[in-house]
C-alpha positions, 0 to 999 in steps of 0.5 A: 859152167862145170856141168857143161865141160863135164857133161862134154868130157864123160859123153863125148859131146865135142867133134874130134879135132879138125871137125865140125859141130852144127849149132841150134840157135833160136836167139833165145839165152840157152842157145846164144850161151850154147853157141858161146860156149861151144866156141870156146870149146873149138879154140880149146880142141881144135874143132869148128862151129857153125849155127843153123836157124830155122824160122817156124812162121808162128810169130810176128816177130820171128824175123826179128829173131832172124836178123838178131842171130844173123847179127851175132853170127856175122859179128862172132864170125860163125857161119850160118844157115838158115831155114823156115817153114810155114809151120801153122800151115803145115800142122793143119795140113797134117793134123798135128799140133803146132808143138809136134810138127814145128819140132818134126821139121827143125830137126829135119832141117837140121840133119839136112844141114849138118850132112851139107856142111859135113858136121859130125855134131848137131848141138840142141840147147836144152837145159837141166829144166827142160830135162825135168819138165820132159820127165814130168810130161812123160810121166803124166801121159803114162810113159814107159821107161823109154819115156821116164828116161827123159832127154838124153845127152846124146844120141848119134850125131844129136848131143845136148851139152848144156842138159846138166847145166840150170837155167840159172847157172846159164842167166848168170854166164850170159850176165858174166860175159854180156851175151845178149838175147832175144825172148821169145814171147809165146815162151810165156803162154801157159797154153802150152803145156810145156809153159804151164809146167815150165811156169806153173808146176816146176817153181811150186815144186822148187819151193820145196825141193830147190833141186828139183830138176837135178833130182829128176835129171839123176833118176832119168839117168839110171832109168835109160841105164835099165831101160838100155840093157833090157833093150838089149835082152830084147834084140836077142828075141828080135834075133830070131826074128827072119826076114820076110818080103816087106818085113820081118817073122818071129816064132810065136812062142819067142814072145808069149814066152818072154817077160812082157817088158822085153816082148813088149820091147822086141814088139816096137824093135821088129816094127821099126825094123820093118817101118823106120817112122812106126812108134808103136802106143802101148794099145797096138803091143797089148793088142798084137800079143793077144793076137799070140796068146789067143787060140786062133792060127790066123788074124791080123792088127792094123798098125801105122805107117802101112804097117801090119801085124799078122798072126800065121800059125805059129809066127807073127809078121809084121810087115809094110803089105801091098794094097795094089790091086791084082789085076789079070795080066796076060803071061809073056811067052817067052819073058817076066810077068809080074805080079804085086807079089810075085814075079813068073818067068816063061821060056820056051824048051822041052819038056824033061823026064821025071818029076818035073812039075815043082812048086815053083818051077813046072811045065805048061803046054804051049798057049795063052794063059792068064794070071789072076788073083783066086776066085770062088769056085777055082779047083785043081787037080794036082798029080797024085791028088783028088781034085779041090778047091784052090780055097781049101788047098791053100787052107789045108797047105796053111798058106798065111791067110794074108798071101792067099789073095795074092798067089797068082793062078795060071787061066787057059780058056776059063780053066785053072791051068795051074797055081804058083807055089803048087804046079801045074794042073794034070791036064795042062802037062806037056808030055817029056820031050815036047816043046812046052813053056817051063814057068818058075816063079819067086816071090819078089 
């Protein structure tokens, strides 16, 4: 088994000594030769293993896979853990394949596990097969780099030792040492399109290429090679990106001036800056860098997860909005009112001498006010400026179109009395020196 000492030596796979690797076991040969494997490996540098097995539900004999890693495990001294779920329940529910959500709550399960019993390794058993069938499924769906790279030997604490190592290589070692298994049946279904390849396609392909699967192991590792450095060209772009509330702003000109590989690259870093679980397709980057290129100064896409991408003026944000609705609420004298996007904070004192009436922090005459959302027909006169709109101020002041709705407007008696981010209508100014209500306002 040279590949997997070699493939653990040069990614630094093992846990350092005193620690601890958490085992993926199915019962199936690859993981009970990885379990085997990663014993000897404790003994050797001093760490320890456990194994964690997770029951999926979606075969009859599923338990029978149970008893016989509960078996070996007790037999060999490992401790286990062991999880399950209702998988073919849970896939309709959500509306996922079988495949996609049996793999969304293993590893789930598994990261839980390995932060109980403080492992700093989870090992998958994926073989140098697996490798290629992965780089082959990638490519027929139109994968980009990111894809062609295939499985990768480690990432983060999730290490796959055995990724160099053949299937055969890892038969003929459970052979050698009598190591037993189980087979899991719906391995065999080339309903699923990973057995048709498995099955079907790869030993077509070894009848002439006998390497097939350490050819493409090769070439996917020197595509995660270019594809690692220009995600590194991209983060410079991602930094200037600044923060906004919910998400993150960029310079429209940063991405329509950039190669599209790191444009497209800094795109999905931004969005899973803003929303971790967000995998942006192909379709939504093409469609936000039109946004960028295109002559208007305000639009917007509709991403997952929440997730918005909005063109203002000359910068793109996508952040997670609110869609709370705004509902009037009567302002606290003295106290905190808040609103989905702002918070407005009234105290009572004089009202000082010079310019006191700021965007953010101004001064109303005592009585009841109100905040509500913008309503058609809203007007203001500000000092110093002729009366308008609220709608054609906000346009004029190219406040984002998106914030427009949500900038709270200050009621007395049906009468706008001011409206944050601008101040305080004329007729609602308190003289210098009389008891007035001093309102300042910040986004939240």
């Amino acid at each position: 088994m040279e590949g997997f000492w070699k493939l653990c030596r040069e990614e630094s796979l093992l846990p350092p000594r005193g620690g601890k690797v958490l085992a993926a076991v199915s019962g199936g040969v690859d993981s009970v030769c990885l379990l085997s494997l990663l014993l000897e490996a404790g003994e050797q540098y001093g760490f320890t293993v456990e194994a964690a097995h997770f029951d999926h539900h979606i075969r009859e004999t599923s338990r029978r896979d149970c008893a016989f890693v509960e078996n070996w495990c007790q037999s060999h001294g490992v401790p286990l853990h062991i999880g399950g779920a209702d998988i073919p329940a849970l896939a309709a529910a959500e509306g996922r394949g079988l495949e996609e959500t049996a793999r969304n709550y293993r590893y789930a399960f598994l990261r839980e596990t390995a932060e109980k019993c403080c492992a700093q390794r989870i090992a998958t058993a994926h073989n140098a097969e697996d490798n290629g069938e992965t780089i082959l499924l990638h490519l027929l769906r139109g994968s980009g780099l990111n894809g062609l790279g295939g499985i990768a030997p480690r990432r983060g604490n999730l290490v796959r030792p055995l990724l160099t190592t053949s299937r055969k290589e890892i038969e003929a070692y459970n052979a050698s040492h009598g190591i037993p298994h189980v087979e899991d049946e719906t391995n065999r279904d080339t309903a699923y399109t990973r057995n048709f390849l498995r099955h079907e396609v790869f030993p077509l392909l070894e009848t002439r290429w006998s390497n097939a699967a350490e050819t493409l192991g090769r070439s996917a590792a020197t595509l995660r090679a270019d594809n690692a450095y220009l995600e590194g060209q991209a983060a410079a772009l991602t930094a200037q990106a600044a923060a906004v509330p919910g998400g993150y702003a960029i310079p429209v000109a940063t991405l329509i001036n950039a190669p599209l590989p790191l444009s497209n690259r800094a795109l999905q870093q931004l969005a899973a800056k803003a929303a971790p679980e967000v995998v942006l397709t192909a379709s939504q980057r093409s469609q936000i860098l039109q946004l960028c290129r295109s002559g208007r100064p305000s639009g917007f896409v509709p991403l997952p997860g929440g997730l918005t991408a909005r063109r203002n003026y000359d910068r793109l944000e996508l952040t997670v909005e609110t869609d709370e609705p705004f509902l009037p609420v009567p302002l606290s004298v003295p106290g905190v009112t808040d609103t989905p996007r702002w918070r407005v904070t009234c105290t009572l004192e004089p009202c000082p001498e010079g310019k006191f009436n700021q965007p953010h922090s101004f001064y109303l005459q005592p009585g009841d006010y109100t905040l509500r959302p913008r309503q058609s027909g809203d007007a203001i006169t500000l000092p110093a400026r002729s009366r308008k709109t609220v709608k054609k101020l906000l346009i004029d002041s190219k406040v984002p179109q998106g914030e427009r709705d949500f900038l709270p407007v200050f009621l007395s008696r049906e009468r706008v009395a001011a409206l944050c981010s601008f101040g305080a209508d004329c007729a609602f100014l308190p003289q210098p020196g009389e008891e007035a209500l001093h309102i300042v306002t910040e986004r939240r």
